[in-house]
C-alpha positions in Angstrom: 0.0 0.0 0.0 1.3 3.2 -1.1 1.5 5.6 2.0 2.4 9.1 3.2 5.8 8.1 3.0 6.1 7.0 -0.5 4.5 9.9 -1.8 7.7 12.1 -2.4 7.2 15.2 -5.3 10.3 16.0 -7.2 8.3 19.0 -7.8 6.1 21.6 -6.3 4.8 23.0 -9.4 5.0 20.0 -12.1 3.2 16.8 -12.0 5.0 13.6 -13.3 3.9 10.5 -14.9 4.7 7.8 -17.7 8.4 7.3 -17.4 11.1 5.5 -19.3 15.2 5.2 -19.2 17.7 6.0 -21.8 18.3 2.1 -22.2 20.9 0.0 -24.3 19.6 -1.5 -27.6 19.3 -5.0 -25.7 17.3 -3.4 -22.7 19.5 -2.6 -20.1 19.5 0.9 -17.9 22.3 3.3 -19.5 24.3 4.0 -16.4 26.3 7.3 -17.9 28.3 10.2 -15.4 27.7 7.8 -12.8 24.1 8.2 -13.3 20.3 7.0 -14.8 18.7 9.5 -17.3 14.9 9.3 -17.3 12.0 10.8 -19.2 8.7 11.5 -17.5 5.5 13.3 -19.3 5.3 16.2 -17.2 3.0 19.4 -16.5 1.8 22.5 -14.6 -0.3 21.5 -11.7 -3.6 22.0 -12.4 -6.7 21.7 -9.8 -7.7 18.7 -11.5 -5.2 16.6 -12.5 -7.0 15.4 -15.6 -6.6 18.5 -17.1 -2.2 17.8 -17.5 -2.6 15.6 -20.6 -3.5 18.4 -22.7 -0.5 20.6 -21.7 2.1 17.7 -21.3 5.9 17.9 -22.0 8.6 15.5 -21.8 11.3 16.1 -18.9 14.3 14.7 -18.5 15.7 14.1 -15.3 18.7 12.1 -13.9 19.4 9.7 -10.6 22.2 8.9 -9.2 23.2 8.4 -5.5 23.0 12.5 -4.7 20.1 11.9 -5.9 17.3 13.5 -8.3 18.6 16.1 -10.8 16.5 17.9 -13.1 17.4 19.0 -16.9 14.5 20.8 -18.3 12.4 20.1 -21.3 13.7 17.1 -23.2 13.0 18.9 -26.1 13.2 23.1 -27.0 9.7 25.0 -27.5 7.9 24.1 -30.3 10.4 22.1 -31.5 8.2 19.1 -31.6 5.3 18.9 -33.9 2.4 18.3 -31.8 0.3 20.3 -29.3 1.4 17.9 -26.5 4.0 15.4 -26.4 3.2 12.2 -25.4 4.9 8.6 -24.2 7.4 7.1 -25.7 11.2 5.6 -25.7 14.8 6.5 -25.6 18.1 4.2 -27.1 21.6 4.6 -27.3 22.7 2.7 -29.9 25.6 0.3 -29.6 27.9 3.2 -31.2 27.9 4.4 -27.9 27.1 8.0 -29.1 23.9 8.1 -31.4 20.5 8.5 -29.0 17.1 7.7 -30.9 14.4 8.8 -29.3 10.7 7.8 -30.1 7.6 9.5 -29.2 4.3 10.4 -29.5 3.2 14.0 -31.0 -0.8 14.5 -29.9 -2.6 16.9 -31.6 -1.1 19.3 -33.9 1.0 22.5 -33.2 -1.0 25.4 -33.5 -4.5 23.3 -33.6 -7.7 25.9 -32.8 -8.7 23.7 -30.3 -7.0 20.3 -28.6 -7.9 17.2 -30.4 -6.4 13.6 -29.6 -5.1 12.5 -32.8 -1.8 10.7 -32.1 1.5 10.3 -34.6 4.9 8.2 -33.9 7.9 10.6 -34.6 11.9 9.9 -33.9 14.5 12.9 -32.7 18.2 11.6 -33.2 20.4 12.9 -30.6 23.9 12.2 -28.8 24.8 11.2 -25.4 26.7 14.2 -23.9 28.4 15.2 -20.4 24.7 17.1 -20.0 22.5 13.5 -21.1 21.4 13.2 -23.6 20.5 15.7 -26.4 21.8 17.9 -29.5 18.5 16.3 -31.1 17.9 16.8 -34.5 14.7 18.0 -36.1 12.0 15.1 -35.7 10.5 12.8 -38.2 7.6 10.8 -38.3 8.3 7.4 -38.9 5.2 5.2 -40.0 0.7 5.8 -40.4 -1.4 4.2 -39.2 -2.8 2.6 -42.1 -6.5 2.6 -41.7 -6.9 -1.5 -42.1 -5.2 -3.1 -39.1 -4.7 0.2 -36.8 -7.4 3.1 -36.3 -6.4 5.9 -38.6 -8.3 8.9 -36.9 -8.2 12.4 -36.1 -10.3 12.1 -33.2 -11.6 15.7 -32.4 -12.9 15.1 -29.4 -11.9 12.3 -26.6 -13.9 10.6 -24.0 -11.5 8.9 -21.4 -11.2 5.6 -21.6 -12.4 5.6 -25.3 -9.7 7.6 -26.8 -8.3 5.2 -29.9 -4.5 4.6 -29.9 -1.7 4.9 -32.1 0.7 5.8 -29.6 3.6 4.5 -27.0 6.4 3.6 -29.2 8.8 0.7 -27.6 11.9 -0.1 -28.7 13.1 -4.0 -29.1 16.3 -5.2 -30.9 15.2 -9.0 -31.1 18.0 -10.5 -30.1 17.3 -14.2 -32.3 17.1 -12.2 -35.4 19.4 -9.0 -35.0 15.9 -6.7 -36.2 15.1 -3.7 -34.6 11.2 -3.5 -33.7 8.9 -1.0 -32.1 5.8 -1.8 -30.4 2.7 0.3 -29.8 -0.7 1.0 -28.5 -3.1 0.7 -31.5 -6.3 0.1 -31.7 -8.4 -2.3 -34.6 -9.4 -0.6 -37.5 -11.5 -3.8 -39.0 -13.7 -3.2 -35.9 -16.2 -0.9 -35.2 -16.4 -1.9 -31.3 -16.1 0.5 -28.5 -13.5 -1.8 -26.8 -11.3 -2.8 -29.5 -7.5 -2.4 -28.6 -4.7 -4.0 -29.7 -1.0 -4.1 -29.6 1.1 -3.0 -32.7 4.4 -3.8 -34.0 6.3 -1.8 -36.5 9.8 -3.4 -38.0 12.9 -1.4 -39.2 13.9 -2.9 -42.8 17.2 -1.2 -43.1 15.6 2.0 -44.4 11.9 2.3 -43.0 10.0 1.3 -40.9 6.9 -0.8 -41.5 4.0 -2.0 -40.0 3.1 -5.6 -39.3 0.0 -6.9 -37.7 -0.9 -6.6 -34.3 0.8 -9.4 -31.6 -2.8 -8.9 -29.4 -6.0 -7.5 -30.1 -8.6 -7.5 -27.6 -11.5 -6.6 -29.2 -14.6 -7.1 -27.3 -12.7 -7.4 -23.9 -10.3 -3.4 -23.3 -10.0 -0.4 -25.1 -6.6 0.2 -24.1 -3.3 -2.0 -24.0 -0.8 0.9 -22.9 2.7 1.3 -23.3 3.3 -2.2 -24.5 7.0 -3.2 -24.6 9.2 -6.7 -24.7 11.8 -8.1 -21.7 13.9 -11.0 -23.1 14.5 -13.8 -20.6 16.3 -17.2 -20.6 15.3 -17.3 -24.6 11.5 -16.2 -23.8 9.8 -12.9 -24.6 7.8 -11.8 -22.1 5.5 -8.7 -23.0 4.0 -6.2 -20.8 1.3 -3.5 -21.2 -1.0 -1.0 -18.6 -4.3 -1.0 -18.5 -7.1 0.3 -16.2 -10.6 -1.2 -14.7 -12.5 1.5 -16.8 -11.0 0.7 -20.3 -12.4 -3.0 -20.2 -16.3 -3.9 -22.1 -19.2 -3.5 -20.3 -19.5 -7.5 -21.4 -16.3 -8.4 -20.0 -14.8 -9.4 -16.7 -13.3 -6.3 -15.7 -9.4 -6.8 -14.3 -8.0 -4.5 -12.0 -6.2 -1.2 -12.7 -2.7 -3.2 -13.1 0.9 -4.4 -15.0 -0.3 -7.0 -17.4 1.6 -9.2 -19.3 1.8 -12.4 -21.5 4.9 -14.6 -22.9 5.6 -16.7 -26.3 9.1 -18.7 -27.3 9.4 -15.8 -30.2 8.4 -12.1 -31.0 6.0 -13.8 -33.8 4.0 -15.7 -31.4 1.8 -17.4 -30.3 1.3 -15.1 -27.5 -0.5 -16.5 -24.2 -1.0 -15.0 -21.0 1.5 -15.4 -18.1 0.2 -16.4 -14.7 -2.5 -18.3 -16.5 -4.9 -15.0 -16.1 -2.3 -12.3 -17.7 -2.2 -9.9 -14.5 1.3 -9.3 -13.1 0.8 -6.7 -10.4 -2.2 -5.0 -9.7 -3.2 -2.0 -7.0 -4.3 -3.3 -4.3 -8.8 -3.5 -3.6 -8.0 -1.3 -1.0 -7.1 1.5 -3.0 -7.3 0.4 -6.8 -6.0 3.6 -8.4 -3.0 4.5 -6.0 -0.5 3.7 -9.0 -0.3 3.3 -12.9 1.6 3.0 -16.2 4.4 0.6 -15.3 7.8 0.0 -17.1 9.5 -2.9 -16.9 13.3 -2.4 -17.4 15.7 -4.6 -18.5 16.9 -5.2 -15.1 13.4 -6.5 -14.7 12.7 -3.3 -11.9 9.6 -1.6 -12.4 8.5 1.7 -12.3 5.2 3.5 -12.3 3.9 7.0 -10.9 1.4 7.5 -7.8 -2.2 8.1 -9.0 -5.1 8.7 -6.4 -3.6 7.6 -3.3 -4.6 7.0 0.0 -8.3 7.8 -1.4 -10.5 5.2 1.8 -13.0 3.9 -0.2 -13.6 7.4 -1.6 -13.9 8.9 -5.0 -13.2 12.1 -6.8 -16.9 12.5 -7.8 -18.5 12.2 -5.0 -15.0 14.4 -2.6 -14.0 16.4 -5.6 -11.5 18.1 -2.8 -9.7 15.0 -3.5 -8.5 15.4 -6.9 -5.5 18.0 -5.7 -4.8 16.8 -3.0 -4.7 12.8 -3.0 -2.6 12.9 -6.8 0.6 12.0 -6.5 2.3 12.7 -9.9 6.0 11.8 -8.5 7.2 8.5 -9.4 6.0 5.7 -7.2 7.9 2.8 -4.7 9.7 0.4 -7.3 9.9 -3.6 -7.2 11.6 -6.5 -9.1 9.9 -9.3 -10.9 10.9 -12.7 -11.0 10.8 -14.8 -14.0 10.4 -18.4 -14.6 8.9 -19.9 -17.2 5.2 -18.8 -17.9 5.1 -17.2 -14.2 6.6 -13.4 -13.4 6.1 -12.7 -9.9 7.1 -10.1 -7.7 10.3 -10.8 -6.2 
């Protein structure tokens, strides 16, 4: 249970959220002036803390044993092309020099009003004394191509029904040498409310293209978020975030939680791990105290505190609550254990 304690703000006037590490190609935490560089979305605070995806930047900050340090804006003003910038990944290539860095653009620069579209760009960087940076202008790197993933401006966005193309995950499949990223998508060949699905886009040597989806769930969530691949002991074990609120009214409805399921190779066939698919979940207690986890390659995960500490109450019904019981800092961190079809918490 996530208490008092474990509610530490690196900030008084930003809010933090989905994070993820500069990592290696093959996964592992880049350790670089002694330290860990890692992104967060962040924003202003606002009285309700809904209200930061539509002004939301990414920050980079850096750990070490002194430790928090922050570095601004990962990217200049209006140097990105959307109207928020959204989750993504970071890699230093094997060169040890050249940083790639994957994200999503939401909406568009300049829009009239917000919309939710989403588009995949990269920024190429370096790894300097300072972290990463000297990034180069962005590019967007694949479409959504209106068959197998929603292609969709989406003007307006309910929670919980917002369609995704989003999330972009590095993975340099380590059987075949090929350099994949993974996403949040949603099914364009349905017309279902709850029709997510998990995306997979593969570098050829000069693009990169889009291959069918590794898991749909059509019928059963809305949302598979920030799906991404751990290699272990020759198995691939893939993770994704979702929430209680994003699954059918027509299906069982899992907790808010780390979900995850395992195959011998990236092609499949996927099947879920633990038999049921759930990994760690927020407690009944308080089911909302924590979200969007990352699995590193070390196999630690990290997330960022939610509603905390909320009793059996909910922000409708104590709407005082929505200040002052968000955490938006990162939250306690744990290790998994792996073995086989099971990942437990070590």
């Amino acid at each position: 249970m996530i208490g008092q304690g474990d509610v530490v703000r690196l900030f008084d006037d930003l809010d933090l959220w989905d994070c993820w590490p500069l990592a290696h190609e093959d996964g592992r935490t880049v350790r670089h002036m002694d330290r860990q560089w890692w992104f967060f979305l962040s924003a202003p605070v606002f009285p309700d803390p809904v209200q930061r995806h539509g002004h939301a930047r990414i920050r980079l900050l850096s750990l070490g044993a002194d430790g928090w340090r922050d570095h601004g804006n990962a990217f200049a003003d209006a140097f990105t092309p959307g109207s928020r910038e959204w989750a993504g990944c970071c890699v230093l290539m094997d060169d040890g020099e050249t940083v790639q860095h994957f994200f999503t653009a939401a909406g568009r620069r300049g829009e009239a009003h917000e919309t939710c579209e989403q588009r995949m760009f990269l920024a190429i960087g370096s790894l300097t004394a300072d972290g990463p940076g000297d990034w180069q202008a962005p590019r967007e790197i694949f479409v959504a191509d209106g068959q197998r993933y929603v292609l969709d401006r989406q003007d307006m966005g309910t929670p919980g029904l917002i369609k995704g193309f989003r999330d972009p995950a590095w993975l340099r499949d380590p059987a075949t040498g090929k350099a994949h990223l993974l996403f949040t998508g949603s099914a364009a060949w349905s017309d279902h409310a709850f029709n997510g699905n998990i995306g997979i886009a593969t570098f050829d040597g000069r693009e990169w293209v889009l291959g069918d989806p590794l898991i749909e769930a059509i019928g059963v969530n809305n949302e598979l978020e920030r799906p991404h691949v751990i290699v272990r002991d020759g198995r691939y074990y893939l993770f994704w975030s979702t929430q209680t609120h994003t699954f059918a009214p027509e299906a069982v409805a899992g907790p808010n939680g780390l979900y995850g399921a395992v195959a011998d190779s990236l092609a499949g066939p996927w099947h879920p791990v633990n038999q049921g698919g759930l990994v760690a979940a927020n407690p009944d207690a308080e089911p909302k105290q924590s979200y969007s986890w990352w699995v590193t390659g070390e196999g630690e995960v990290w997330s960022f505190v939610d509603y905390w500490g909320m009793q059996g109450r909910t922000t409708g019904s104590h709407p005082e609550l929505l200040r002052s019981n968000f955490g938006g800092t990162p939250a306690p961190r744990f290790t998994l254990c792996f073995e086989g079809d099971s990942v437990t918490i070590g």
